[in-house]
PDB file as gemmi writes it, atoms N, CA and C in Angstrom:
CRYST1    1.000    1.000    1.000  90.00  90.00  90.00 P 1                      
ATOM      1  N   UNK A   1      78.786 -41.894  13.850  1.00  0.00           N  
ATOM      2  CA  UNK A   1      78.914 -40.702  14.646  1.00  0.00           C  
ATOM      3  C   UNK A   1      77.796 -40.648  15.681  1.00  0.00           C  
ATOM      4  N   UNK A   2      78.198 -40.307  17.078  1.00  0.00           N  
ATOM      5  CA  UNK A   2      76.964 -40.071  17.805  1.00  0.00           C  
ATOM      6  C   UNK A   2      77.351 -38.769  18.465  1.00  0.00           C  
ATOM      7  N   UNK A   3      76.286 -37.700  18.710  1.00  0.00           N  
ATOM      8  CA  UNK A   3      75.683 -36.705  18.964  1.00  0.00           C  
ATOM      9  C   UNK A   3      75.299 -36.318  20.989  1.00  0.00           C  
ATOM     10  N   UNK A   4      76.001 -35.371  21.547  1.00  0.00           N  
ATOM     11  CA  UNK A   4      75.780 -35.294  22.785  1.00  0.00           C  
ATOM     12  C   UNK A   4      75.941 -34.183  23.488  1.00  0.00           C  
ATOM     13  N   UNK A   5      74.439 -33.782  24.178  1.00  0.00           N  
ATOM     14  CA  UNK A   5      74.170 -32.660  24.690  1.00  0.00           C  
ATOM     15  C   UNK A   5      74.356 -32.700  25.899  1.00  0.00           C  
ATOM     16  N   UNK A   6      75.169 -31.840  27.023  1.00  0.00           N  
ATOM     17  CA  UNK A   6      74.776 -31.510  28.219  1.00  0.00           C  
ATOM     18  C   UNK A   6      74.686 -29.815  28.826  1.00  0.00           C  
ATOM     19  N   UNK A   7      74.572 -30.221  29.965  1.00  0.00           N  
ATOM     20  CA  UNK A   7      73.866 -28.981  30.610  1.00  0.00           C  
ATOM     21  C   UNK A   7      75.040 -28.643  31.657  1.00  0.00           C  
ATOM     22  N   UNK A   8      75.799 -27.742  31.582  1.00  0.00           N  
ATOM     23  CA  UNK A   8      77.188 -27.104  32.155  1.00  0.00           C  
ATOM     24  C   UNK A   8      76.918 -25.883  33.335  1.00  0.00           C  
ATOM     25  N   UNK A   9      76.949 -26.350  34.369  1.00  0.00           N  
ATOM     26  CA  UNK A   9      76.750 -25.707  35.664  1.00  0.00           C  
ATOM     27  C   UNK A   9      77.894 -24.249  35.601  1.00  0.00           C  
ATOM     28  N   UNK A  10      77.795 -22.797  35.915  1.00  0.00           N  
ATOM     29  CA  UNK A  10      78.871 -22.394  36.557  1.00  0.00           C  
ATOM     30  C   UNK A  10      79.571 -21.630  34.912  1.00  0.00           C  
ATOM     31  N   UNK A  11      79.037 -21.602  34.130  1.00  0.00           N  
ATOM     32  CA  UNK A  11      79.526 -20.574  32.941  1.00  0.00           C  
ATOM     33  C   UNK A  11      78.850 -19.550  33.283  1.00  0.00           C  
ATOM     34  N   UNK A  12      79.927 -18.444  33.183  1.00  0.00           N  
ATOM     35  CA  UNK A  12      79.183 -16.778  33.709  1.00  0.00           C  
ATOM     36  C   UNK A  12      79.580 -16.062  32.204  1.00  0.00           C  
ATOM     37  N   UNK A  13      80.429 -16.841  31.861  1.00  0.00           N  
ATOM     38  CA  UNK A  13      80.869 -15.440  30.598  1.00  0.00           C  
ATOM     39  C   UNK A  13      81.589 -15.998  29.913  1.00  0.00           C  
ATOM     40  N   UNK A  14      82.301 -15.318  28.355  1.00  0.00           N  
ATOM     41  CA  UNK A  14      82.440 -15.551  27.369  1.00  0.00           C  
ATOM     42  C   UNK A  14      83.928 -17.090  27.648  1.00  0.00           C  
ATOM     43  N   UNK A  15      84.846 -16.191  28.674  1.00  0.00           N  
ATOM     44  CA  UNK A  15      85.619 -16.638  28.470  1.00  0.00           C  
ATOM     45  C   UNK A  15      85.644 -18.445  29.414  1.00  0.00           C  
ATOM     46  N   UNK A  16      84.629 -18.193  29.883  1.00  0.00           N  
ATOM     47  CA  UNK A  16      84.290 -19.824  30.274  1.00  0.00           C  
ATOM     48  C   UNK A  16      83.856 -20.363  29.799  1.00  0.00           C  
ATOM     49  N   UNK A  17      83.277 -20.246  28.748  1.00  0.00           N  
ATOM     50  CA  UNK A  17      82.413 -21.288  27.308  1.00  0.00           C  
ATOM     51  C   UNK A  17      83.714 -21.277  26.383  1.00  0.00           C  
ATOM     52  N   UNK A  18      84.539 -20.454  27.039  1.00  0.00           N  
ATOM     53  CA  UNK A  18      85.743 -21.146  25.311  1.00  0.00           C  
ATOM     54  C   UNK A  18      86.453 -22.076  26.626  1.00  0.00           C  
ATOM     55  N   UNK A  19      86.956 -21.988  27.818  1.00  0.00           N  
ATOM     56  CA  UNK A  19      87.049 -22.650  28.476  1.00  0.00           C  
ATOM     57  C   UNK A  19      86.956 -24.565  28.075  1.00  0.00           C  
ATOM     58  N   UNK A  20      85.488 -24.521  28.252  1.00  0.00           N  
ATOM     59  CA  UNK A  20      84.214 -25.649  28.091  1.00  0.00           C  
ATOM     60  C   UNK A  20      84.750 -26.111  26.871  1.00  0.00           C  
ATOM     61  N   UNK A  21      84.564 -25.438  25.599  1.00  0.00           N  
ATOM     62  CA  UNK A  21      84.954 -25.546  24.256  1.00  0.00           C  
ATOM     63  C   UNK A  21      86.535 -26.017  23.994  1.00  0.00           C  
ATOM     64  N   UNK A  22      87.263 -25.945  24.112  1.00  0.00           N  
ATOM     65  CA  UNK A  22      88.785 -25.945  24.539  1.00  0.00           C  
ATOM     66  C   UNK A  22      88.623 -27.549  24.602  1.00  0.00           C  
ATOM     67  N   UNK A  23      87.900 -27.925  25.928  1.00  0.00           N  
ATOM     68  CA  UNK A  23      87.933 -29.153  26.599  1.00  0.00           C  
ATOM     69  C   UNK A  23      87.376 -30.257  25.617  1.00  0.00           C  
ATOM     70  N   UNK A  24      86.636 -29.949  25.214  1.00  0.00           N  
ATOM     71  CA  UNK A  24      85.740 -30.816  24.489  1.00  0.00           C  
ATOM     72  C   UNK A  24      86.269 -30.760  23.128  1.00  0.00           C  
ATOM     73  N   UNK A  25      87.128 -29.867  22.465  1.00  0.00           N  
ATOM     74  CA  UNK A  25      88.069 -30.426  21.266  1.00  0.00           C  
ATOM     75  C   UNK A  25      89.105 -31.255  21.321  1.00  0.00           C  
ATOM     76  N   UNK A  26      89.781 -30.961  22.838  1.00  0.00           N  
ATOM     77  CA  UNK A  26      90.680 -31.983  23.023  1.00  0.00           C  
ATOM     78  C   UNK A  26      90.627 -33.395  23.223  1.00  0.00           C  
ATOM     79  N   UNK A  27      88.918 -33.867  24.041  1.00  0.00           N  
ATOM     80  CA  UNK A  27      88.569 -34.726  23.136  1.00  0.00           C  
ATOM     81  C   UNK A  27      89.161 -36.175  21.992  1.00  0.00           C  
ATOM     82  N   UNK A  28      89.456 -37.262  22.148  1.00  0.00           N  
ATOM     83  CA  UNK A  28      90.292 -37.412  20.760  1.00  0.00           C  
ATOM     84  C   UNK A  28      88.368 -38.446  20.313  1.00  0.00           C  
ATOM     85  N   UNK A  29      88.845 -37.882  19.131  1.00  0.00           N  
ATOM     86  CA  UNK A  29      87.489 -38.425  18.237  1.00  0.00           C  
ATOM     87  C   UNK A  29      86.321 -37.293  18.164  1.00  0.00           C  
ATOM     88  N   UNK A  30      86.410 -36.094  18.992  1.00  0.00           N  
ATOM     89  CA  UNK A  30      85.414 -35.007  18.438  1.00  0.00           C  
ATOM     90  C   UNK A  30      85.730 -34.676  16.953  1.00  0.00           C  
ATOM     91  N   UNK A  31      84.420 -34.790  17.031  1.00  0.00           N  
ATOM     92  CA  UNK A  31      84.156 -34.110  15.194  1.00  0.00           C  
ATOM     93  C   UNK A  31      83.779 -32.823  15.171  1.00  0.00           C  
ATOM     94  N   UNK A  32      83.340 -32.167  15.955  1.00  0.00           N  
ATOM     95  CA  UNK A  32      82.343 -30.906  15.960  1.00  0.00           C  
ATOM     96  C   UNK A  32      81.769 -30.343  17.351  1.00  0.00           C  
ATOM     97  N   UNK A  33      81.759 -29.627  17.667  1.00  0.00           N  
ATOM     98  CA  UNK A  33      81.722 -29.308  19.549  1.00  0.00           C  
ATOM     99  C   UNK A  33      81.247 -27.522  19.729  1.00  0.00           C  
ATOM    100  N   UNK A  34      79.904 -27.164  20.354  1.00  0.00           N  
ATOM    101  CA  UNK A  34      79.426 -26.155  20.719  1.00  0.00           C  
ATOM    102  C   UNK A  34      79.111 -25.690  21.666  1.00  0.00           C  
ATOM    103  N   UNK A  35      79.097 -24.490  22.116  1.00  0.00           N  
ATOM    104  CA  UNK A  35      78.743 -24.226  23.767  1.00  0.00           C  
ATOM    105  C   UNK A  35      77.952 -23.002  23.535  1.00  0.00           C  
ATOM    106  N   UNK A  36      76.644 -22.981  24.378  1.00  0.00           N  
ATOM    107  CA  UNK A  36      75.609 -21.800  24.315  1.00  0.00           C  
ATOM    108  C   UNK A  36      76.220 -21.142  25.873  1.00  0.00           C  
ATOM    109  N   UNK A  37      76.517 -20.111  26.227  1.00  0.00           N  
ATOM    110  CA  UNK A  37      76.529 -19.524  26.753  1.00  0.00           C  
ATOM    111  C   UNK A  37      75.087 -18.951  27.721  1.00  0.00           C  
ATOM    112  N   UNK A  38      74.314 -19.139  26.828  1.00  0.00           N  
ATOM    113  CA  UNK A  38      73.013 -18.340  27.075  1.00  0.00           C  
ATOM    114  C   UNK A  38      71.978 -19.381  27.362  1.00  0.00           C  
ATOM    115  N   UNK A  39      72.101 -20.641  27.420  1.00  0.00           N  
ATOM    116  CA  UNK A  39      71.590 -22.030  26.899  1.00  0.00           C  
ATOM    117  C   UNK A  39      72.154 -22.403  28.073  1.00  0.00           C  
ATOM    118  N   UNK A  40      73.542 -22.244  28.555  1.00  0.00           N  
ATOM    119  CA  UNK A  40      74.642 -23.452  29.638  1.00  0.00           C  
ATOM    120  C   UNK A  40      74.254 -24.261  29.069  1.00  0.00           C  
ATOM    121  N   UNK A  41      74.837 -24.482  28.140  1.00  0.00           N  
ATOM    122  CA  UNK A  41      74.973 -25.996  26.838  1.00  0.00           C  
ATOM    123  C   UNK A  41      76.261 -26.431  26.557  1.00  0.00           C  
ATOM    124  N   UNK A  42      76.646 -28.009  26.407  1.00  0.00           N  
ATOM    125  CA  UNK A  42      77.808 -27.943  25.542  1.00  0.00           C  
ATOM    126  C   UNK A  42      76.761 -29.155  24.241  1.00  0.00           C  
ATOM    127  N   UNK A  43      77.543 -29.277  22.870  1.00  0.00           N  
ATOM    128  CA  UNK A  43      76.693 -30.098  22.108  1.00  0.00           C  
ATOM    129  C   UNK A  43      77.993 -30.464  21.242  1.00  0.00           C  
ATOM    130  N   UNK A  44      78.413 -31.804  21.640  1.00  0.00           N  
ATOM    131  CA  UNK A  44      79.397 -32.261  20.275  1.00  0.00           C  
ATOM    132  C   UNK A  44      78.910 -33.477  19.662  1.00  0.00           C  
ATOM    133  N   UNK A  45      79.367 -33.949  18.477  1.00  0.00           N  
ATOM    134  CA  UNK A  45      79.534 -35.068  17.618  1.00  0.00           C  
ATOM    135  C   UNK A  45      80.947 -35.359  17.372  1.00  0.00           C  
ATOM    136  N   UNK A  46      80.871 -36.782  17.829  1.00  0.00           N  
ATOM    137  CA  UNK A  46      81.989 -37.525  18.344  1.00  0.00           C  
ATOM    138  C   UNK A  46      82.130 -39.058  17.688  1.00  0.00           C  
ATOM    139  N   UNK A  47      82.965 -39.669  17.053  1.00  0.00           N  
ATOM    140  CA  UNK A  47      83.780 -41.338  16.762  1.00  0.00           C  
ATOM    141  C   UNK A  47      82.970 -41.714  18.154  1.00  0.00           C  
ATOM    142  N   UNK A  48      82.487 -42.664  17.858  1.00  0.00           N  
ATOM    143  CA  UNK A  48      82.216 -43.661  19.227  1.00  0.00           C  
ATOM    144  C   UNK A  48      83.200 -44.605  19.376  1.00  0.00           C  
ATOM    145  N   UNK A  49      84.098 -44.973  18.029  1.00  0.00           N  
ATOM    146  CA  UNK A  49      84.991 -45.728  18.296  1.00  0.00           C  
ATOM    147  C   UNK A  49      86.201 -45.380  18.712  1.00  0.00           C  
ATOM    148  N   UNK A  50      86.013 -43.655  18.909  1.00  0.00           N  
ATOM    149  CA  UNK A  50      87.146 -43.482  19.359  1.00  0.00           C  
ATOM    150  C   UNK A  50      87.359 -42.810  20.829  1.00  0.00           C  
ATOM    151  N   UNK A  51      86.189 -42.313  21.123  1.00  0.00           N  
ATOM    152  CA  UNK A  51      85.595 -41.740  22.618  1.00  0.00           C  
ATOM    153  C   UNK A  51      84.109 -41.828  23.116  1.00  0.00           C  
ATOM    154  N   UNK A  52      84.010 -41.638  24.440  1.00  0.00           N  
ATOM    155  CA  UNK A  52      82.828 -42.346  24.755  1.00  0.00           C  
ATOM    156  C   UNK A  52      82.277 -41.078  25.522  1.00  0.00           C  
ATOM    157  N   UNK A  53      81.237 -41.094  25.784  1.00  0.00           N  
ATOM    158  CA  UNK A  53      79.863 -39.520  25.912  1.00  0.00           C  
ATOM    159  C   UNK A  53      80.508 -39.168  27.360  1.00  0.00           C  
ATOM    160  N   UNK A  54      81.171 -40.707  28.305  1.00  0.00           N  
ATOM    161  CA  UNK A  54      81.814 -40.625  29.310  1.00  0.00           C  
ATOM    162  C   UNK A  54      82.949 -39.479  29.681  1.00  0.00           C  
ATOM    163  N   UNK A  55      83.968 -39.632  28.609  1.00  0.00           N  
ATOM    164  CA  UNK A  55      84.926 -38.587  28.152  1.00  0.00           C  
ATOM    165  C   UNK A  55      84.690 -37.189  28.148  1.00  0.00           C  
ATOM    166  N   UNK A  56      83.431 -36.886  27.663  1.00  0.00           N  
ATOM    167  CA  UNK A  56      83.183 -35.858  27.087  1.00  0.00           C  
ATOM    168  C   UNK A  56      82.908 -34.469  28.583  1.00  0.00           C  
ATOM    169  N   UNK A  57      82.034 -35.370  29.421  1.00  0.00           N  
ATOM    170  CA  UNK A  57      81.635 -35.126  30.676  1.00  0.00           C  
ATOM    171  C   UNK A  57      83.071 -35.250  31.506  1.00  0.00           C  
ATOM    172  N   UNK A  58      83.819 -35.626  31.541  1.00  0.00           N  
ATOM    173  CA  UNK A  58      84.869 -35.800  32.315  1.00  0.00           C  
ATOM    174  C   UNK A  58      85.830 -34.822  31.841  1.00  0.00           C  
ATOM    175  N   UNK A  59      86.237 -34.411  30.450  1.00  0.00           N  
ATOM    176  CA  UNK A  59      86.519 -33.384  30.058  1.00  0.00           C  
ATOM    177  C   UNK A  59      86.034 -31.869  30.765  1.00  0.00           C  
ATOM    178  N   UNK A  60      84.706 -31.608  30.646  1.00  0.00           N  
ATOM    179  CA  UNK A  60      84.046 -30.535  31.027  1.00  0.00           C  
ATOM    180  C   UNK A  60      84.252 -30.492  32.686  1.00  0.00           C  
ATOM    181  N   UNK A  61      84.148 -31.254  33.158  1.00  0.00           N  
ATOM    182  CA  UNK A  61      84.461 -31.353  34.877  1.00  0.00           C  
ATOM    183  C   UNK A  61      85.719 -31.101  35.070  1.00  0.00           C  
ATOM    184  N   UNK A  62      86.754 -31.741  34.121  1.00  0.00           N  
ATOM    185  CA  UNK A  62      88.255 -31.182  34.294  1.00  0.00           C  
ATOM    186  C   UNK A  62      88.389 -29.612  34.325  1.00  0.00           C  
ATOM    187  N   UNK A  63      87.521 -29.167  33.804  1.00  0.00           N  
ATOM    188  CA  UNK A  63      87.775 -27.565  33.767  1.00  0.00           C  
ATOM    189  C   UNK A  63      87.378 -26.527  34.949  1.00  0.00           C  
ATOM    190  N   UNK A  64      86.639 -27.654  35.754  1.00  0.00           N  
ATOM    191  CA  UNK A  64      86.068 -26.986  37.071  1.00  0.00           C  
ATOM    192  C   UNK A  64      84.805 -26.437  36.964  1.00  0.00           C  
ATOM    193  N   UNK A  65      84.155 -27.574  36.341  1.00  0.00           N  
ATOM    194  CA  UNK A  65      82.935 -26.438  35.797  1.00  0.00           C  
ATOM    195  C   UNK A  65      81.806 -27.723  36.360  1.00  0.00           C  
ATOM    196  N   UNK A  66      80.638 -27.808  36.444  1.00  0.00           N  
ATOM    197  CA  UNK A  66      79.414 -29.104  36.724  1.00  0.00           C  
ATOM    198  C   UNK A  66      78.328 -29.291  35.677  1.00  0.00           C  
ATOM    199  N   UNK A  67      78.650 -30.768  36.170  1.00  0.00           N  
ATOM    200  CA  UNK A  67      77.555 -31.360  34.951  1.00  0.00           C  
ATOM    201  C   UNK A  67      76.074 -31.338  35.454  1.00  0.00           C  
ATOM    202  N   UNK A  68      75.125 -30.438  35.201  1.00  0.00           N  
ATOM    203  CA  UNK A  68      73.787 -30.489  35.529  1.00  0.00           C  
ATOM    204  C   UNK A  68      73.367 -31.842  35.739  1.00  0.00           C  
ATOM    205  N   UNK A  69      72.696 -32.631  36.523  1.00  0.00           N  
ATOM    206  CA  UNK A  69      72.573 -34.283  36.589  1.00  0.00           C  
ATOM    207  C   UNK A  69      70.994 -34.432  35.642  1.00  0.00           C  
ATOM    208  N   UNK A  70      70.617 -35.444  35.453  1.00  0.00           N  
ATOM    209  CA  UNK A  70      69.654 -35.865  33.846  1.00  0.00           C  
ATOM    210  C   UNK A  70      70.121 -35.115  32.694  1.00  0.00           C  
ATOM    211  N   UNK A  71      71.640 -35.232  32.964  1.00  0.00           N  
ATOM    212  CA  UNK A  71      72.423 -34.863  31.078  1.00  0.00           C  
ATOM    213  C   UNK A  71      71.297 -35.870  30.333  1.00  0.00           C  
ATOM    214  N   UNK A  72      71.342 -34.868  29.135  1.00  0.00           N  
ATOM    215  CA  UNK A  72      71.106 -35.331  27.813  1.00  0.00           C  
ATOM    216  C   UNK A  72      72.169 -35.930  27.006  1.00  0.00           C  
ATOM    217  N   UNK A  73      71.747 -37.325  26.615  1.00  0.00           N  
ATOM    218  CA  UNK A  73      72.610 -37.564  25.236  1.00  0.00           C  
ATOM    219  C   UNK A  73      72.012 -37.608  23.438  1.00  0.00           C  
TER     220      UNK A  73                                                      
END                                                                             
């Protein structure tokens, strides 16, 4: 399992962190997936053999939302 934090540009409110959240379950190979609101965080644990940290970020951008640049993994 590997573990991956980023920093989500453009969440104002509740219903854009389930937004964020949404994205990142769909995901195939998330195990576990969180979003701070208060933080502009997303944080999942993910199969590496089955998706890549790449995905995860490309997910969250699908939603119209930005990836802060020096993401954390």
């Amino acid at each position: 399992m590997e573990d991956g934090l980023i920093k989500v540009e453009g969440m104002t409110n509740e219903h854009d962190a389930e937004k964020v959240l949404h994205a990142l379950n769909e995901v195939w190979g998330v195990r576990k997936a969180e979003v701070s609101l208060s933080n502009q965080t997303a944080s999942f644990r993910y199969n590496e053999k089955a998706a890549s940290y790449e995905d995860f970020l490309q997910a969250v951008e699908d939603t119209g939302f930005t990836i802060e640049e020096g993401d954390s993994r």
